[in-house]
Wavefront OBJ file of the C-alpha trace (Angstrom):
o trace
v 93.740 137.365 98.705
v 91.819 140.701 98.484
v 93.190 143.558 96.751
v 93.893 145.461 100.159
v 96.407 142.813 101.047
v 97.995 143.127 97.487
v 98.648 146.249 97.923
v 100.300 146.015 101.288
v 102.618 143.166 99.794
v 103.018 145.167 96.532
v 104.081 147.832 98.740
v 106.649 145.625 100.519
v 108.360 144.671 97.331
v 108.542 147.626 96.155
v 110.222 149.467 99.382
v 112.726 145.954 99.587
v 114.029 146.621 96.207
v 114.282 150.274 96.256
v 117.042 149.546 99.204
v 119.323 147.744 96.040
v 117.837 149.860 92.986
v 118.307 153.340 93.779
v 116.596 156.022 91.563
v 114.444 153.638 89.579
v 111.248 153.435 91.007
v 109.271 153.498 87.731
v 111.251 150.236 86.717
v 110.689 148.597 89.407
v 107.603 149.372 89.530
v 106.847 147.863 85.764
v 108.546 144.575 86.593
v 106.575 143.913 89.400
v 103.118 144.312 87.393
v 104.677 142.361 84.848
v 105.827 139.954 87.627
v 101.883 139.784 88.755
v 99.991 139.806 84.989
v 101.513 136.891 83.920
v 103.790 138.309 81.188
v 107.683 138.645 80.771
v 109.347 141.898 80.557
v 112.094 143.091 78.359
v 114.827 146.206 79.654
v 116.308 148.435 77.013
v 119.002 150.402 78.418
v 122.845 151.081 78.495
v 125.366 149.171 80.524
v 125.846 149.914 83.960
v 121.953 151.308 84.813
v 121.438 147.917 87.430
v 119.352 145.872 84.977
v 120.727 142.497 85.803
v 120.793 143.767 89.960
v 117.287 144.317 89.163
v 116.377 141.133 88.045
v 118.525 139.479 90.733
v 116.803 141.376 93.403
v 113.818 140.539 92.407
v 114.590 137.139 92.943
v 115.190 137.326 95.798
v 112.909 139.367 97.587
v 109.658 137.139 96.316
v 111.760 133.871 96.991
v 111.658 132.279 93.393
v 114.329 130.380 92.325
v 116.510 132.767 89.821
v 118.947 131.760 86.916
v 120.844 133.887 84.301
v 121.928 133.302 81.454
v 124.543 135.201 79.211
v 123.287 135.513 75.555
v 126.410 134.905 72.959
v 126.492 134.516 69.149
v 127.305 130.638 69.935
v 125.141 129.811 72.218
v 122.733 127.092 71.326
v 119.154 125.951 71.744
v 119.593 123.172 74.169
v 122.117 125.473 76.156
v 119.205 127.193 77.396
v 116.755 124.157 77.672
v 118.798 121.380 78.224
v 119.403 118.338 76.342
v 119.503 114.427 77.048
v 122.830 113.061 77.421
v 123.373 109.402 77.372
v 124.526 107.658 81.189
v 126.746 105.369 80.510
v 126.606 103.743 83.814
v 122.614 103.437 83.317
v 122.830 102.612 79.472
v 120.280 104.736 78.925
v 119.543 108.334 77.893
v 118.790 110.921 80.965
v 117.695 114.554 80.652
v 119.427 117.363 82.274
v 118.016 120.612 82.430
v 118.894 123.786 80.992
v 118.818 127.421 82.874
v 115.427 127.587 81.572
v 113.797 125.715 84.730
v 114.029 128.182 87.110
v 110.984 130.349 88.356
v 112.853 133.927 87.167
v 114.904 133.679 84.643
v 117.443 136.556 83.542
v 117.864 136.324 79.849
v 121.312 138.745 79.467
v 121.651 140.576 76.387
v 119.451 138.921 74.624
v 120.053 140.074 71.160
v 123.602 138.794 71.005
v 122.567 135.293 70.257
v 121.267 134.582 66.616
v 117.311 133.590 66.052
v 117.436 129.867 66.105
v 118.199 130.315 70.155
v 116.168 133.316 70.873
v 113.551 130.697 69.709
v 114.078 128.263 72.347
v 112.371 130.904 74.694
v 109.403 131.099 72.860
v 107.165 127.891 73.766
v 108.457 128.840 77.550
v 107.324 132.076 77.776
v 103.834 131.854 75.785
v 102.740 128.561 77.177
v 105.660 128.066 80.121
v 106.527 124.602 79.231
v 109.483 123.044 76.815
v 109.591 120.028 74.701
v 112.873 118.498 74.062
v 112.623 115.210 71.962
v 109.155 114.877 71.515
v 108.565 115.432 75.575
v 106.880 117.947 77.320
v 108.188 119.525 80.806
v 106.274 122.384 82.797
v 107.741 125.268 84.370
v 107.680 125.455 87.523
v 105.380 128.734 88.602
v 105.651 131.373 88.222
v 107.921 131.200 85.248
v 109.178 134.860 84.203
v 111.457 136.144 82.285
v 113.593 139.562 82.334
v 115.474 139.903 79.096
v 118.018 142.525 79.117
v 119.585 144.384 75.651
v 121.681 147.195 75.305
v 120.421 149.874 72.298
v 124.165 151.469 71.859
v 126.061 148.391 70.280
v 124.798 146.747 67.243
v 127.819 145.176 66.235
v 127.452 141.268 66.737
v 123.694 141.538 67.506
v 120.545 139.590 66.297
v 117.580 141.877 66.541
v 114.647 140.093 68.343
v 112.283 139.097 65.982
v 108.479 140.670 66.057
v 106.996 137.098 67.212
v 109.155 137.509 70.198
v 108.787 140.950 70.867
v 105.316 140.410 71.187
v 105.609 137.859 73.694
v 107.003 140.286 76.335
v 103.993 142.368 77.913
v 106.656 145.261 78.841
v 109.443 146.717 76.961
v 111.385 149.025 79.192
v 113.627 151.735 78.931
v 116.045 152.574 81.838
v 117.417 155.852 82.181
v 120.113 157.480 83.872
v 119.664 158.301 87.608
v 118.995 161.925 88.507
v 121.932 164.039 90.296
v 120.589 162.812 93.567
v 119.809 159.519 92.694
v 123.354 158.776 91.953
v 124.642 160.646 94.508
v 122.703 158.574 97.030
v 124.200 154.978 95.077
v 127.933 156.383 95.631
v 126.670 157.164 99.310
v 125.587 153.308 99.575
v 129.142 152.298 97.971
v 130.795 153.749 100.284
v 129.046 152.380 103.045
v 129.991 148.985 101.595
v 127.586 147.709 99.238
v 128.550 145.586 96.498
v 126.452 144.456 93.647
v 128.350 140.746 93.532
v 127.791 139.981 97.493
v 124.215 140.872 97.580
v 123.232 138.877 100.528
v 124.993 140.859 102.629
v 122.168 143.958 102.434
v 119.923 141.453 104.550
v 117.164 141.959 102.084
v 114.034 140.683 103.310
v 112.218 137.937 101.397
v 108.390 139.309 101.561
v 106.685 136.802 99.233
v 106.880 132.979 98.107
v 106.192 131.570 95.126
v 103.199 130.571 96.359
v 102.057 133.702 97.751
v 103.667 134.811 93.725
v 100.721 132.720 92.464
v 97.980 134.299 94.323
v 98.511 137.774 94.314
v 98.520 137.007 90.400
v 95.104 135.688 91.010
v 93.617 138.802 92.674
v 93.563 140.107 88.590
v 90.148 137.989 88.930
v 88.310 140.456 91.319
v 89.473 143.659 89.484
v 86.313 145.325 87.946
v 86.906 146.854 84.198
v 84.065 149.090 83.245
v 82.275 148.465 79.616
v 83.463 151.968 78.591
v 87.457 151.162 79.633
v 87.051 148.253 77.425
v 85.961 150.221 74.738
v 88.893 152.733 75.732
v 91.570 149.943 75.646
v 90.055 148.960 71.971
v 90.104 152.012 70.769
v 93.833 153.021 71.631
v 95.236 149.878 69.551
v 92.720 150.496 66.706
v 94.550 153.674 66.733
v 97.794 152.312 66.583
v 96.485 150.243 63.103
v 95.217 153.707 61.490
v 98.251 155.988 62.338
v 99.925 157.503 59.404
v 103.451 157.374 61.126
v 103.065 153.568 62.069
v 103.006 150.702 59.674
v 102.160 147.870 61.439
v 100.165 148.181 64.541
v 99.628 146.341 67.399
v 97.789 143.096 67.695
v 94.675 142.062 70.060
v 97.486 140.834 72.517
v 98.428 143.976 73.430
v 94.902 144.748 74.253
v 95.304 142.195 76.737
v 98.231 143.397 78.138
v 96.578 146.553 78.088
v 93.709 145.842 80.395
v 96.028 143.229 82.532
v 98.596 145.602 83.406
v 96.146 148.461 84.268
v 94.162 146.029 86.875
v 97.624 145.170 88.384
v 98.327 148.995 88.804
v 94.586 149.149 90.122
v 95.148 146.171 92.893
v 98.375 148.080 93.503
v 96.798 151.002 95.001
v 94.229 148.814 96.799
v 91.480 149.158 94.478
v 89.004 146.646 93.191
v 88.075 148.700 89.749
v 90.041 150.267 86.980
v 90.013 153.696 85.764
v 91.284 155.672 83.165
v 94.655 156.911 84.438
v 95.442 152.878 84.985
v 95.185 152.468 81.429
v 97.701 155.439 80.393
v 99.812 154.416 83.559
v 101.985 151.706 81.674
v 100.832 152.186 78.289
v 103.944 153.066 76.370
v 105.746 149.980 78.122
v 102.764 147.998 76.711
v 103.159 149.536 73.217
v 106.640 150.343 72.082
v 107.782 147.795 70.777
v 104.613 146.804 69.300
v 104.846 149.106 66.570
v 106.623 149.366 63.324
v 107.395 152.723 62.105
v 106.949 153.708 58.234
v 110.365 154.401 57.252
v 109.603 158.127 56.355
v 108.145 158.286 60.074
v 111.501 157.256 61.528
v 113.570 159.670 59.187
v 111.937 162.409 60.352
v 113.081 160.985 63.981
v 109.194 160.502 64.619
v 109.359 157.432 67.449
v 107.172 154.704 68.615
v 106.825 157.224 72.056
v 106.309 160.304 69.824
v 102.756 158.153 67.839
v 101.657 156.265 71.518
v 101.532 160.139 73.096
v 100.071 161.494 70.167
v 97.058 158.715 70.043
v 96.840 159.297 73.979
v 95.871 163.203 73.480
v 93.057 162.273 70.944
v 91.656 159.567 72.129
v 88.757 160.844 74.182
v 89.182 159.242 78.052
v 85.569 157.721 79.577
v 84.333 158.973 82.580
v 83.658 156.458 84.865
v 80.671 156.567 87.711
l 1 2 3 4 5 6 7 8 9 10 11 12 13 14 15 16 17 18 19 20 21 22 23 24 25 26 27 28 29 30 31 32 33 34 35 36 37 38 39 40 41 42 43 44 45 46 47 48 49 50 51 52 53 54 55 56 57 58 59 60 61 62 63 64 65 66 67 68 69 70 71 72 73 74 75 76 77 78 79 80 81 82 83 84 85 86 87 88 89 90 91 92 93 94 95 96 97 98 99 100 101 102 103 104 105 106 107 108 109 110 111 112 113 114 115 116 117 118 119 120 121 122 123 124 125 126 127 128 129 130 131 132 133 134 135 136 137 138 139 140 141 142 143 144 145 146 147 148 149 150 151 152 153 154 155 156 157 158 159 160 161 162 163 164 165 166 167 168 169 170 171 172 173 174 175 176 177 178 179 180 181 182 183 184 185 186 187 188 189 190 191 192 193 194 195 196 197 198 199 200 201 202 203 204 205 206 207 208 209 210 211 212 213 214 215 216 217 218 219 220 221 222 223 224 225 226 227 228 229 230 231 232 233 234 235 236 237 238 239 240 241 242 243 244 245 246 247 248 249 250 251 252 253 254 255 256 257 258 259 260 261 262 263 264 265 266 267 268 269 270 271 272 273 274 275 276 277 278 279 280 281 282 283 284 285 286 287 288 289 290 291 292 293 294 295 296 297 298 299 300 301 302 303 304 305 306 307 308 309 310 311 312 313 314 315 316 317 318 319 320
């Protein structure tokens, strides 16, 4: 696949969703790069915004298999990856899988469950495989996750630990809809849509999981210039020197750095990155990344406020 036909598909998922999410096109728009890098994305954002629609339309539309599950204070480890039960009629032990093997996996406020289960996601979603008893089982590609939190309530929550964070390529905030915006998604309610009967919209399915797993191989054939390399490093070395941040970010956000802006790149049909590709998704790449000094964030300086800040003095590269 060249990145001319990427972009046409790209396209196509992007106008299929936007007939479900109304008045988020920027979301949708960073969970289908994070879709095609290879990373998992995590959505800030109060109830009621269409985060979990989101994630089940996307399912849908690029024909993976989807699964959800609801993240409580008692839910367990082996509730998400499963867990050998012994068969009686067998006399022997058999494995049964968890909501974990699926292809997109909805992981629903997330931060309600304690550490110890917010763990079991972390071998799938850095190496997408899961070992239960000593045995090894790979995910069936391509394995993503969308894990949702709400930033109000903090009441029963576990904040996700920086490990974890670190695993997601995006962290996204969703915002409320502009006048129109939500004008147009009472229009569509009227007109009989409803969220828990979404097969009745007749969305299209554009991509398989196959097709998934090529477009996320056109990355390959995406040229990054020797001077947007040294851009890329020099953004998160500024991120490790700013006097508002304590702890930077780490060489994988590099990575996601350069992955996300050859995504955006192939997603407007070109072969080579430039400089605006880099900023494009930058604060999704870098958010939660960073730990604040504690002065910073009493002086309500946030991680947004320090990624803008490094943006406007860091010098750009011109590229031939």
């Amino acid at each position: 696949m060249d990145v001319v036909m990427f972009s046409e598909k790209f396209g196509a998922l992007r106008r299929e969703i936007a007939r479900v999410i109304i008045g988020q096109d920027e979301l949708a728009l960073g969970l289908l790069v994070g879709l095609f890098a290879r990373g998992h994305v995590l959505i800030e954002g109060a109830p009621g915004l269409g985060k979990t629609l989101l994630a089940r339309t996307l399912g849908t539309v690029v024909g993976c298999a989807f699964r959800r599950i609801q993240f409580t204070p008692d839910l367990m480890p082996s509730d998400v990856t499963g867990s050998n039960v012994f068969n009686q009629k067998s006399n022997a032990f058999e494995f049964v899988a968890g909501p974990i093997f699926a292809q997109i996996l909805l992981g629903d406020e997330i931060n309600r469950a304690p550490a110890k289960t917010q763990s079991a996601l972390l071998e799938a979603m850095q190496e997408r495989q899961v070992t239960v008893d000593g045995v090894t089982r790979t995910l069936a590609p391509p394995f993503f996750v969308v894990a949702t939190q709400n930033p109000i309530e903090s009441q029963g929550t576990y904040p996700l630990p920086e490990a974890q964070l670190d695993r997601f390529l995006f962290k996204l905030i969703v915002k409320y809809p502009d006048l129109e915006g939500e004008k147009n998604i009472l229009r569509s309610h009227l007109q009989g849509f409803d969220a828990a009967e979404l097969e009745r919209i007749g969305l299209s399915t554009v991509v398989d999981p196959s097709i998934v797993v090529e477009m996320q191989r056109v990355i390959e054939s995406v040229r990054v210039d020797e001077a947007l390399l040294g851009y890329v490093t020099d953004l998160v070395r500024r991120t490790r020197e700013n006097r508002a941040i304590l702890v930077g970010a780490s060489p994988r956000a590099s990575i996601a750095l350069m992955r996300s802006a050859q995504i955006l790149a192939a997603s407007e049909g070109r072969d080579f990155v430039v400089p605006d590709d880099v900023k494009g998704l930058a604060g999704a790449v870098l958010r939660h990344r960073l730990t604040l000094h504690p002065d910073a964030e009493i002086q309500g300086v946030t991680a947004d406020d320090c990624i803008e800040g490094i943006f406007r003095e860091a010098p750009a590269p011109r590229i031939g």
